[in-house]
C-alpha positions in Angstrom: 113.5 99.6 82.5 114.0 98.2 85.9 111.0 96.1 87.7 110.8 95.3 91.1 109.7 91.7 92.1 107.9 91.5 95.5 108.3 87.5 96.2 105.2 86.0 98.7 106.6 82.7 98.8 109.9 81.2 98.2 110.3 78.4 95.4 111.1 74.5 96.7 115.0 74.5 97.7 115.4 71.1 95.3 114.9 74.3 92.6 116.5 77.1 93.1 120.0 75.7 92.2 118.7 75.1 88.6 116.1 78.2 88.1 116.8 80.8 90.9 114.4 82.2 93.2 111.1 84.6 91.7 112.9 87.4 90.9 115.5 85.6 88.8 112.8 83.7 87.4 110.3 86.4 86.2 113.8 88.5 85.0 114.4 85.5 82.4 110.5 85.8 81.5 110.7 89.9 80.7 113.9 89.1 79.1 112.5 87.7 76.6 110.4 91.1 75.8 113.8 93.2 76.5 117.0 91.7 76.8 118.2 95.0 79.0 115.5 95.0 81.9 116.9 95.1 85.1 115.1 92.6 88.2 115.3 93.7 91.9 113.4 91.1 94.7 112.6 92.2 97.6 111.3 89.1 99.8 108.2 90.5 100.9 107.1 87.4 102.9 110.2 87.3 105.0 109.0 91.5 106.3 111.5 92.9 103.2 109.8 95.3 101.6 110.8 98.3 99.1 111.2 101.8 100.6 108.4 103.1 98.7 106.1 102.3 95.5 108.2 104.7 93.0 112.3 102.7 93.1 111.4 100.9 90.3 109.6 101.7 86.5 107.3 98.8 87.8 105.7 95.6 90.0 105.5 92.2 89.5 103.6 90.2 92.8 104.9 87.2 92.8 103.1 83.4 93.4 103.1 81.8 97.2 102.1 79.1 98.7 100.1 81.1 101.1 96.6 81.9 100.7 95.5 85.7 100.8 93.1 84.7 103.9 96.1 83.7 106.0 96.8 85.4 109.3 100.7 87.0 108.2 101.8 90.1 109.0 103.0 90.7 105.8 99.8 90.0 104.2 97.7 93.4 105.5 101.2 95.0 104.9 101.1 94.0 101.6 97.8 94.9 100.6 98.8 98.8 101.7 101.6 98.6 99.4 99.3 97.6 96.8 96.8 100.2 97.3 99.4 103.0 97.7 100.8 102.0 94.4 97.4 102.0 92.6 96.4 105.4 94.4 100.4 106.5 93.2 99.8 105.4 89.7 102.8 102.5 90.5 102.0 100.0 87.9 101.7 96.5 89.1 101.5 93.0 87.6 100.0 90.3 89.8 101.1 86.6 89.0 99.1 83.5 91.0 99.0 84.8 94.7 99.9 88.3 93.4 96.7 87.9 91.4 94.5 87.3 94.2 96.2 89.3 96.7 95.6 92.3 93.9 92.1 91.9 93.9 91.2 91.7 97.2 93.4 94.6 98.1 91.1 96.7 95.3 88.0 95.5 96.5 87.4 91.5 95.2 87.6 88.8 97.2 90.0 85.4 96.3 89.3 82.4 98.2 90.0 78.3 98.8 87.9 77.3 95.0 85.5 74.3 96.0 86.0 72.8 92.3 89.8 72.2 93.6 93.4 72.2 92.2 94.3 73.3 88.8 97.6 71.8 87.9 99.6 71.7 84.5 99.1 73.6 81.6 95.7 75.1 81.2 94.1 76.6 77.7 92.3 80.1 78.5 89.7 82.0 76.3 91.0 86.0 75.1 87.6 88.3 75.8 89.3 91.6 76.3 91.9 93.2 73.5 92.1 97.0 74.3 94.5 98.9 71.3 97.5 97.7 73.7 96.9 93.9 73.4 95.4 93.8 69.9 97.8 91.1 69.1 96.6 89.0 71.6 95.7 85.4 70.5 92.4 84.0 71.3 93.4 81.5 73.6 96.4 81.0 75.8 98.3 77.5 77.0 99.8 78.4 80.3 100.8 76.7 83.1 98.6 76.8 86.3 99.1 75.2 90.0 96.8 76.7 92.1 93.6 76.1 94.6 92.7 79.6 95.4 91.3 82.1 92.7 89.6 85.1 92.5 85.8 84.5 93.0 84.7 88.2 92.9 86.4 90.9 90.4 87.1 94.2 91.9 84.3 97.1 90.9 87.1 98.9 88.2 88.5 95.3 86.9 88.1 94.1 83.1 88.1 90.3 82.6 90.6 90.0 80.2 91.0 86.1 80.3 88.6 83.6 81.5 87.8 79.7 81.6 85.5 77.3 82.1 87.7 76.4 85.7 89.1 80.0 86.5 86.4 83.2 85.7 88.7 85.7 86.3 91.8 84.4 84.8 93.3 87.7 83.7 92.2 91.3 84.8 92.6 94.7 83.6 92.3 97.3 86.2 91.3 100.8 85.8 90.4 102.2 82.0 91.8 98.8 79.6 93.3 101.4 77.1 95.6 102.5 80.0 95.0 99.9 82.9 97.1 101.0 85.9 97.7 97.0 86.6 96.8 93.8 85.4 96.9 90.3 86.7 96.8 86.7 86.1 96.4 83.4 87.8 98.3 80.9 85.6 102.4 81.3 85.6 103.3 82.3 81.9 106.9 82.5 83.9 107.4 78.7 84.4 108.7 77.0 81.4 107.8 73.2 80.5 111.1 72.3 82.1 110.3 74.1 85.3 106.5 72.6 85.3 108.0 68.6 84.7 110.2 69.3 88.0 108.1 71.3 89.8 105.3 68.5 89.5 107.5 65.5 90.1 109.2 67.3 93.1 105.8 67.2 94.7 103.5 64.6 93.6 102.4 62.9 96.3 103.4 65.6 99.0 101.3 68.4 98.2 99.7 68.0 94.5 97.5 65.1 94.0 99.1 61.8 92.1 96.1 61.8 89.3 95.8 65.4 88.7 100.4 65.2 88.9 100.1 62.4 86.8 97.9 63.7 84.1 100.1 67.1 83.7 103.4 65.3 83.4 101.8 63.2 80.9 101.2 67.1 78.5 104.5 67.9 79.8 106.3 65.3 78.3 109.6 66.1 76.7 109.0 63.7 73.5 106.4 66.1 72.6 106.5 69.6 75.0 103.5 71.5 74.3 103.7 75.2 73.2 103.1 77.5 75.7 102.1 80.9 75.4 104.8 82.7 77.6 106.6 84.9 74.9 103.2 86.5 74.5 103.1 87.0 78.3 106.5 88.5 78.4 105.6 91.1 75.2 102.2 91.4 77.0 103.9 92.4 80.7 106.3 94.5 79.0 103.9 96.1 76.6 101.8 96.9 79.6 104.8 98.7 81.8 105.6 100.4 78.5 102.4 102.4 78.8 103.5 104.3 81.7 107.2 105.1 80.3 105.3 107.6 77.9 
């Protein structure tokens, strides 16, 4: 299985020597589901974009530290790849940005959240299994850093995953037996090592010191909390398994 990783944003440079950019990133995530997927990025915020919706066996949309309301040309440009892949039967997972992005391309509407940042990891309630995800736990740790979320579900989305903070924490699009994508706005793809440099990189210059503070403090490495990403990866890949058949 190959997937194609469309990266919004680029991770902080004081990172990518350790962890890579998105695409190398996410391919350690879905390796954990399949040791033999293959990752392609195309850098979708830099105007690189794939030749068409149908290269790869499937999409992941990657975080940013844009907002979907931002005046970008790739944005617009974006949603028509989105929308061509849904109308194509393309499937697509949308991760942070990708989550909103997804939505509002499909009809929802994400926007600047007035109850502010969530930062660290973040406990979410299950409220959707469909036959593919009956092994689904009934609440997931994951790790969040966003402001933005989706306010407004498109007309064919399924809640999958809510919270008291986020709604719509996880979609389901199209018939949840055989959605044609799904989407979620905490990173199941950063580990706890990731989330403890991320935070410290940037406390202060762009995440708030009490709200930093506070995650580092359930991030710390005497006691690393157990977070739910090798049921993400199994739930990604189980997902782009449904269109294989």
């Amino acid at each position: 299985m190959k997937i194609g990783v469309l990266q919004t944003g680029l991770l902080p440079e004081d990172l990518t020597a350790t962890y890579g950019e998105y695409d190398r990133v996410f391919g350690a995530l879905m390796r954990r589901a399949d040791p033999a997927i293959e990752i392609e990025g195309w850098r979708v915020v830099d105007g690189g974009f794939p030749p068409g919706v149908d290269v790869v066996d499937g999409w992941i949309i990657s975080g940013s530290k844009h907002g979907v309301y931002e005046d970008h040309p790739w944005i617009p440009r974006l949603k028509d790849f989105i929308r061509e892949a849904a109308a194509g039967g393309a499937p697509m997972i949308g991760v942070c940005f990708g989550h909103q992005i997804m939505a509002e391309a499909l009809g929802g509407r994400a926007e600047k959240f007035a109850g502010g940042w969530s930062l660290g990891p973040k406990e979410y309630d299950v409220v959707a299994r469909p036959g593919w995800m009956r092994d689904a736990p009934a609440r997931l740790l994951i790790p969040a850093v966003h402001q933005d979320q989706v306010t407004m579900a498109p007309p064919d989305a399924t809640r999958a995953a809510t919270s008291e903070f986020c709604a719509n924490a996880a979609l389901l699009y199209g018939d949840p037996e055989r959605p044609y994508a799904i989407s979620i706005q905490p990173h199941p793809e950063f580990t706890v090592d990731f989330m403890r440099d991320l935070i410290a990189s940037r406390r202060g210059g762009g995440f708030p010191d009490e709200l930093s503070d506070a995650a580092l403090a359930r991030l710390s490495p005497d006691a690393p909390p157990a977070l739910d990403g090798d049921w993400a990866a199994r739930w990604f890949f189980d997902f782009l398994k449904l269109h294989k058949n």
